[in-house]
TIDOLUM-567013 format. One record per residue (C-alpha): x, y, z; residue in one letter. Coordinates in steps of 0.001 Angstrom, whole numbers, padded with zeros to 6 digits, always signed. Example, Ala and Ser with C-alpha at 12.3 -4.5 7.8 and 13.67 -1.06 7.14 Angstrom:
BEGIN
+012300-004500+007800A;+013670-001060+007140S;
END
This chain:
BEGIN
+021685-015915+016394X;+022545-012554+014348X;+026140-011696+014215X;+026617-008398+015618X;+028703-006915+012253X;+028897-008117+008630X;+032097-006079+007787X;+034121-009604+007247X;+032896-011380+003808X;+031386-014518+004318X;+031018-017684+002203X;+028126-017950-000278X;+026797-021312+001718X;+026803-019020+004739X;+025478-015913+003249X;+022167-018016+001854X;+021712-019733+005109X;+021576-016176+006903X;+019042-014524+004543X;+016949-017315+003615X;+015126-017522+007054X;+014155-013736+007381X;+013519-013158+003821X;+011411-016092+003566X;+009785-015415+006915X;+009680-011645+006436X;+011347-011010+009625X;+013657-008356+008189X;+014692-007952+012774X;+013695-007469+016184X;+014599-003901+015811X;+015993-001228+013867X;+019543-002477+014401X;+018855-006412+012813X;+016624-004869+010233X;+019794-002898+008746X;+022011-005903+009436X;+019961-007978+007053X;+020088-004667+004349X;+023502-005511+005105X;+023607-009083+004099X;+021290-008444+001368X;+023987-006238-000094X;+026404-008357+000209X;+024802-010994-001535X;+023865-008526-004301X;+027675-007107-004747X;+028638-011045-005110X;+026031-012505-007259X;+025302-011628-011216X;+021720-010470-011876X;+020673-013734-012928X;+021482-015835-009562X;+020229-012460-007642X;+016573-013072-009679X;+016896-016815-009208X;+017676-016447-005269X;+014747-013615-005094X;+012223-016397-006761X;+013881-018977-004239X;+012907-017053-000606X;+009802-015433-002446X;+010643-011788-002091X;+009010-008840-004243X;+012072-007389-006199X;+010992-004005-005289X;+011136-004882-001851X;+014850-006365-002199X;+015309-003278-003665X;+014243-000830-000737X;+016785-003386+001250X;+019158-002197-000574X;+018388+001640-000339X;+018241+001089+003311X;+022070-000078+003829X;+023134+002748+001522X;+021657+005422+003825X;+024090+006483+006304X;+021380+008886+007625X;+019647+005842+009548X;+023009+005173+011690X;+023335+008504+012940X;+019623+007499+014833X;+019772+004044+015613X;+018204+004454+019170X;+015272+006218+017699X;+014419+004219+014463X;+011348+001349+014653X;+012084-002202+013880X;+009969-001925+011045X;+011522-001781+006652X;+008676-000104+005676X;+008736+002670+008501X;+012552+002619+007237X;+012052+003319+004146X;+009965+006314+005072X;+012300+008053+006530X;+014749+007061+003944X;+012962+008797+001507X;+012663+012319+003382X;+015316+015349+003409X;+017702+015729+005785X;+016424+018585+007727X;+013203+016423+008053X;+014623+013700+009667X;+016226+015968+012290X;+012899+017904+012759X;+011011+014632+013794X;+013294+012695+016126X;+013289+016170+017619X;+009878+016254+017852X;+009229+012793+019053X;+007860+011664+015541X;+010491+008999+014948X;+010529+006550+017568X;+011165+002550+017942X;+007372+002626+017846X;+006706+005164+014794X;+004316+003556+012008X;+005555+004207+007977X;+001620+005746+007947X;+002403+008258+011198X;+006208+009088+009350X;+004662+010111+006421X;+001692+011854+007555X;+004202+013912+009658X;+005935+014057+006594X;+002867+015406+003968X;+001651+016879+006577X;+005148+019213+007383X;+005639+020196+003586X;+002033+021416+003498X;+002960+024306+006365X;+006308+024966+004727X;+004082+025421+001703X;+006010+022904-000782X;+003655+021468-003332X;+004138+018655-005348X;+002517+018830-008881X;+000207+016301-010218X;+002111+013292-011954X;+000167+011817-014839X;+000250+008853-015943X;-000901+006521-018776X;-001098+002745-018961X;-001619+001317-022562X;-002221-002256-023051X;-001074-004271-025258X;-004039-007240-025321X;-007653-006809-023869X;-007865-007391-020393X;-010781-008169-018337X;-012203-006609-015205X;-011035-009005-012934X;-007174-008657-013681X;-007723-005143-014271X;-008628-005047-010966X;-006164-006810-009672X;-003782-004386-010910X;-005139-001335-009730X;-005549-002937-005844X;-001212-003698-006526X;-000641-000418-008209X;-002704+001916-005451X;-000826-000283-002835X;+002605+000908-004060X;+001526+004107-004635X;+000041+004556-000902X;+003798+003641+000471X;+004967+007182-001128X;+002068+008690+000564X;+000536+009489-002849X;-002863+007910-004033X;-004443+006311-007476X;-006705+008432-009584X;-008150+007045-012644X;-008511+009413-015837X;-012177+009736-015095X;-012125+010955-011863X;-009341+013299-012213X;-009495+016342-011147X;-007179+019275-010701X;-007787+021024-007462X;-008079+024497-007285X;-005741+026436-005138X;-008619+027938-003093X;-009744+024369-002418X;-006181+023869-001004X;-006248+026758+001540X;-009847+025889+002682X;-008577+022615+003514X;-005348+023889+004966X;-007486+026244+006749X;-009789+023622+008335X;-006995+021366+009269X;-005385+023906+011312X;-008825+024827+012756X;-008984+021387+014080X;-005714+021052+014969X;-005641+023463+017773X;-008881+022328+018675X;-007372+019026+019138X;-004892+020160+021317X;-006721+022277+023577X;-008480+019556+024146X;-006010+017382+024169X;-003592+019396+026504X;-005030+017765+030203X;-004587+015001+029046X;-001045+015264+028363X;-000404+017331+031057X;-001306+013831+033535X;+000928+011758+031548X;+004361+010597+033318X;+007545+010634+031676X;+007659+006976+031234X;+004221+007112+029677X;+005469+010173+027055X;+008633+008456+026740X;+006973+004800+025203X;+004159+006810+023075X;+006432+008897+021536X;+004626+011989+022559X;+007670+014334+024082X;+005428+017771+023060X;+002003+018230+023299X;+001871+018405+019014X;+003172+014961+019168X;-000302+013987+020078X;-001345+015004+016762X;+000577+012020+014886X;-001050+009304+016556X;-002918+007102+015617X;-006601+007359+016340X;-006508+004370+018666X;-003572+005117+020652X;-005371+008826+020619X;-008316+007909+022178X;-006156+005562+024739X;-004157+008539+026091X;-007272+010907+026109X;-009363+008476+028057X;-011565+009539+031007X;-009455+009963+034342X;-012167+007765+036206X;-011654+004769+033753X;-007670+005281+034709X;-008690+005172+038053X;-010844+002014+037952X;-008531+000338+035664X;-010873-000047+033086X;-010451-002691+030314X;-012671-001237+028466X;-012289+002458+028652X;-015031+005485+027687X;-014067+008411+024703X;-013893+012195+025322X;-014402+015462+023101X;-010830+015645+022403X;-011409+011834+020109X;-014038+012755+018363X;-012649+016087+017001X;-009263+013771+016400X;-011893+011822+013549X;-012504+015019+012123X;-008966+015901+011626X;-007705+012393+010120X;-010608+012641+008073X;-009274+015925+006026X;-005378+014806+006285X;-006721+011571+004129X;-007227+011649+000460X;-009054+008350+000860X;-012686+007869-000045X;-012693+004667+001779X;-011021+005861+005144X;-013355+009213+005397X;-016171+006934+005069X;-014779+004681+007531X;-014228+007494+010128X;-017601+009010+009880X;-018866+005059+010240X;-016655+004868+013445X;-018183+007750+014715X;-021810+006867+014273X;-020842+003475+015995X;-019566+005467+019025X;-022714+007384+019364X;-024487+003914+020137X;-021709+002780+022518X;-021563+006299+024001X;-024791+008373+023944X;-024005+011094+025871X;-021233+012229+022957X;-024743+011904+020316X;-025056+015669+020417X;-020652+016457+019809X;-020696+013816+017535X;-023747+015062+015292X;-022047+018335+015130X;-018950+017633+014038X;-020354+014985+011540X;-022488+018280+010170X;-019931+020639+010402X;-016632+019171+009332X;-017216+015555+007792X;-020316+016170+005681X;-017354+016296+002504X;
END
């Protein structure tokens, strides 16, 4: 049973026995509200314990300093109380918004981006995604890893799965030196340019889709506006924009429109991943054998927007 406010300081016994179970379990809450009260807790034990017993307790319940540390970051942002109702029960979506501006946060609970079911991947797509239209770049940051010893493939593989890992919860990505390259501003606007393209494409697809939706139904999707349809993810997508006969029938398993398949093409550009492009265009050709009659759309748009 959670207590309902940690303003009162509690014994250290007490304090241990609260944390230990969720850090341990990694059941940081049900929702938005017990996730903070255990940032709570975990800076309480932090403001009453020296470095040494913080490391040895960390070790203890098995919990990645940097994650303690995010914990942390979380109870010190006063932002996330101001929007309880709307936040998702989930640290890492958290810590998204934690690390946008002010004005951002306001912009997407406005727009139905930040919700109790919001994903850290759809917050800071939105996110990237927002700063690209407001035309705010962020420069290249290089860096270099020197080691001291040799180190074989395997653990220097190892490493770079961690490292690209971390880097992918900032919403950035791992290049090595080899592959490096610095994009060219035209490249930019092309891609810019195409994104939009299939953005309204989307959503003029999209749109009849929405337009059949109840309240209830925009209300637990967290699509309040039509554009909110662009931050979802491609399942949920392709569950909303589902023929009307399969709604009808009550279809378990329900048929794709036009509207999905051009939704491919657009997550395809917003990624910087090798590996998810090539799983999208994979996707796709799977659909065309589950769905023939989308062979010709599907072709197309494989030529024309996802031959990168």
């Amino acid at each position: 049973m959670r207590m309902a406010s940690y303003a009162c300081a509690m014994d250290d016994q007490t304090l241990r026995y609260k944390l230990e179970i969720p850090l341990i379990e990694k059941d940081y809450g049900r929702n938005a509200a017990e996730v903070l009260e255990t940032c709570a807790l975990v800076a309480e034990y932090a403001r009453e314990h020296t470095p040494d017993q913080i490391k040895a307790f960390q070790e203890k319940v098995a919990i990645n300093p940097q994650v303690w540390l995010r914990l942390l970051a979380l109870h010190r942002d006063e932002r996330l109380k101001k929007h309880l109702e709307h936040l998702p029960p989930s640290y890492t979506a958290l810590y998204a918004i934690h690390r946008m501006k002010d004005e951002e946060i306001e912009a997407a609970v406005q727009q139905g981006v930040i919700t109790p079911r919001a994903s850290s991947h759809t917050i800071l797509s939105w996110a990237k995604q927002n700063r690209q239209r407001a035309g705010e770049t962020i420069p290249p940051w290089r860096c270099l890893i020197v080691f001291d010893q040799e180190v074989d493939q395997k653990d220097l593989s190892a490493m770079r799965f961690r490292i690209n890992q971390i880097t992918r919860e900032y919403g950035a990505r791992l290049v090595s030196e080899i592959d490096y390259i610095q994009e060219e501003p035209a490249a930019d606007n092309l891609k810019k340019q195409i994104i939009e393209e299939l953005e309204k494409k989307v959503l003029e697809l999209a749109r009849p889709f929405y337009e059949r939706m109840t309240e209830r139904e925009r209300s637990n999707s967290g699509v309040q506006e039509l554009e909110n349809l662009l931050h979802l993810d491609v399942m949920t997508f392709g569950w909303i924009t589902r023929p009307d006969e399969d709604i009808h029938a009550k279809a378990m398993r329900h048929r794709y429109t036009p509207a999905y398949v051009y939704k491919f093409a657009l997550e395809f550009h917003k990624t910087d991943s090798r590996s998810q492009r090539f799983n999208y265009k994979r996707r796709l050709r799977d659909l065309v054998l589950k769905q023939p009659d989308l062979k010709e759309l599907i072709d197309e748009v494989l030529e024309t927007y996802m031959e990168r």
